[in-house]
C-alpha positions as CSV (number, residue, x, y, z in Angstrom):
1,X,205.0,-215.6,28.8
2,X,206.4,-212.7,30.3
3,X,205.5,-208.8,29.6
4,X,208.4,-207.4,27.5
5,X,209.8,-204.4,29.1
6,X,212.1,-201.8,28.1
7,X,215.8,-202.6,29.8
8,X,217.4,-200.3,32.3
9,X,220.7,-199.5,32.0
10,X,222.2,-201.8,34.7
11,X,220.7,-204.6,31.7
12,X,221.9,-202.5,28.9
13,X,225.3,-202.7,30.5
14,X,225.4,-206.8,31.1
15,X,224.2,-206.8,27.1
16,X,226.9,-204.6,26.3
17,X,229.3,-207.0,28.4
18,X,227.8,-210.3,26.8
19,X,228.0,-208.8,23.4
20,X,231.9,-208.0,23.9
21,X,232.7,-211.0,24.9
22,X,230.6,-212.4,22.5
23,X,232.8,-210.4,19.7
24,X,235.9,-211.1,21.6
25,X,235.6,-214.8,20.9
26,X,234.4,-213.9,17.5
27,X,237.6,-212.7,16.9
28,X,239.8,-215.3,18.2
29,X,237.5,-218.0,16.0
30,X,237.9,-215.6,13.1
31,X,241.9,-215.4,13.3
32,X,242.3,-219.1,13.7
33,X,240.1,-219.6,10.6
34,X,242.6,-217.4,8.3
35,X,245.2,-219.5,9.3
36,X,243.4,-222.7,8.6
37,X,242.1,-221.2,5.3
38,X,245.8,-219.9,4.6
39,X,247.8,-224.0,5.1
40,X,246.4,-226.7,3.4
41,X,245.1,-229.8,5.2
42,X,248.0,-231.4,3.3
43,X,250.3,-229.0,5.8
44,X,248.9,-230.8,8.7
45,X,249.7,-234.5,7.1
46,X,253.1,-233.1,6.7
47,X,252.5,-233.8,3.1
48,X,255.4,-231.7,1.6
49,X,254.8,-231.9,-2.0
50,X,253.0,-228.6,-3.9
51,X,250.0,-231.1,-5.6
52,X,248.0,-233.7,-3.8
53,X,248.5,-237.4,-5.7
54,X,245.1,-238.2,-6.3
55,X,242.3,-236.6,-7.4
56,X,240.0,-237.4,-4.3
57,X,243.0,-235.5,-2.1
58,X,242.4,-232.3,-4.4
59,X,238.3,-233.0,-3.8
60,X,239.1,-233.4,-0.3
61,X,241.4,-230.5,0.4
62,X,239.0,-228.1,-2.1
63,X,235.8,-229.4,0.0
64,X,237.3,-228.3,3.4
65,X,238.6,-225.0,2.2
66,X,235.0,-224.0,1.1
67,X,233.5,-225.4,4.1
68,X,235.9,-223.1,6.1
69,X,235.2,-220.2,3.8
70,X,231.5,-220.8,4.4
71,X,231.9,-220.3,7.9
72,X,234.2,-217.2,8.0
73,X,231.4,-215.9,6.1
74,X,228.6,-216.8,8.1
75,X,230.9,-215.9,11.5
76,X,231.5,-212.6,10.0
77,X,227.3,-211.9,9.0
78,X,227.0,-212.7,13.1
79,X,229.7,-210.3,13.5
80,X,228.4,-207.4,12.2
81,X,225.2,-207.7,13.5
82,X,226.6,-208.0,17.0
83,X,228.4,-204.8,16.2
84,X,225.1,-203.5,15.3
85,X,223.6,-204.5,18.4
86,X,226.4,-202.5,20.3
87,X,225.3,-199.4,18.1
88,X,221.4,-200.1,19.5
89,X,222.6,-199.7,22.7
90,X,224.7,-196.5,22.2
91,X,221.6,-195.3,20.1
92,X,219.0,-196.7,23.3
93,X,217.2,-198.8,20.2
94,X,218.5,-202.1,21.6
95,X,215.9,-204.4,22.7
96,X,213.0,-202.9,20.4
97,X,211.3,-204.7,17.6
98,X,212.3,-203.6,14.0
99,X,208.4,-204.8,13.0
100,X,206.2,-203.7,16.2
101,X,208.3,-201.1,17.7
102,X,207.6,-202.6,21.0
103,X,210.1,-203.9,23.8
104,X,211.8,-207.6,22.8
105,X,211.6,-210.0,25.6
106,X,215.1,-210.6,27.7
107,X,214.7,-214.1,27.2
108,X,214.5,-213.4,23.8
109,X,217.6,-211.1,24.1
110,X,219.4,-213.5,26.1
111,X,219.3,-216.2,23.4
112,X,220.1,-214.4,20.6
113,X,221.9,-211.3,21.3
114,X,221.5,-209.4,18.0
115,X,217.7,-210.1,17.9
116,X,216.0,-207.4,16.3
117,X,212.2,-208.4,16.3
118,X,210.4,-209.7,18.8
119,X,209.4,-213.6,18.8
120,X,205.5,-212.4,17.1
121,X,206.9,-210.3,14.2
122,X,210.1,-212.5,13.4
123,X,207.3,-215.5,13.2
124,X,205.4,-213.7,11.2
125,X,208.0,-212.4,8.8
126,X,209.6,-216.2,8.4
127,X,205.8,-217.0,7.8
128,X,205.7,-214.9,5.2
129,X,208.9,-216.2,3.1
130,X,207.3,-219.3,3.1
């Protein structure tokens, strides 16, 4: 396994650049979910009518509207912690463990772009919830 070491700023800038684009898509994912969270699946049926018929249409319709809501709110959490990433950079804390205060791999980095510990201490801590 490579050494960790603390990125330059030619690699600060390409993880600035991946994380906008990263929030760029975000965004667009974000917007489209609204609008599917804002018609019914009945819209896209061209069902007219203001009530479904049955009661397994109501289940149905109710059970994708949370499954949607579920995932603006999990595509917001990644959000903001993107966005928190782009503050590490400005702040030069980006790519430093939370846990060991040591330099997070790039690999590491590279996979998840908002990582804040490095692979031993976010092992450790998800050993510890256990």
């Amino acid at each position: 396994m490579p050494t960790p070491s603390k990125l330059n700023k030619k690699e600060l800038t390409k993880f600035k650049v991946l994380i906008e684009n990263e929030l760029d898509e975000i965004r667009k994912n974000l917007r489209k979910t609204e609008e599917n969270i804002k018609k019914s699946p009945r819209d896209d049926a061209g069902d007219l009518s203001a009530y479904s018929i049955h009661l397994a249409d109501q289940g149905t319709d109710t059970n994708e509207t949370e499954k949607l809501l579920l995932f603006r709110e999990k595509t917001e959490k990644y959000f903001y912690k993107l966005e928190e990433s782009l503050n590490k950079i400005k702040s030069g804390t980006f790519g430093i463990c939370a846990g060991c205060g040591k330099p997070i791999s790039k690999e590491r980095l590279k996979a998840v772009l908002c990582a804040s510990y490095c692979l031993k201490c976010k092992q450790e801590r998800q050993n510890s919830l256990e």
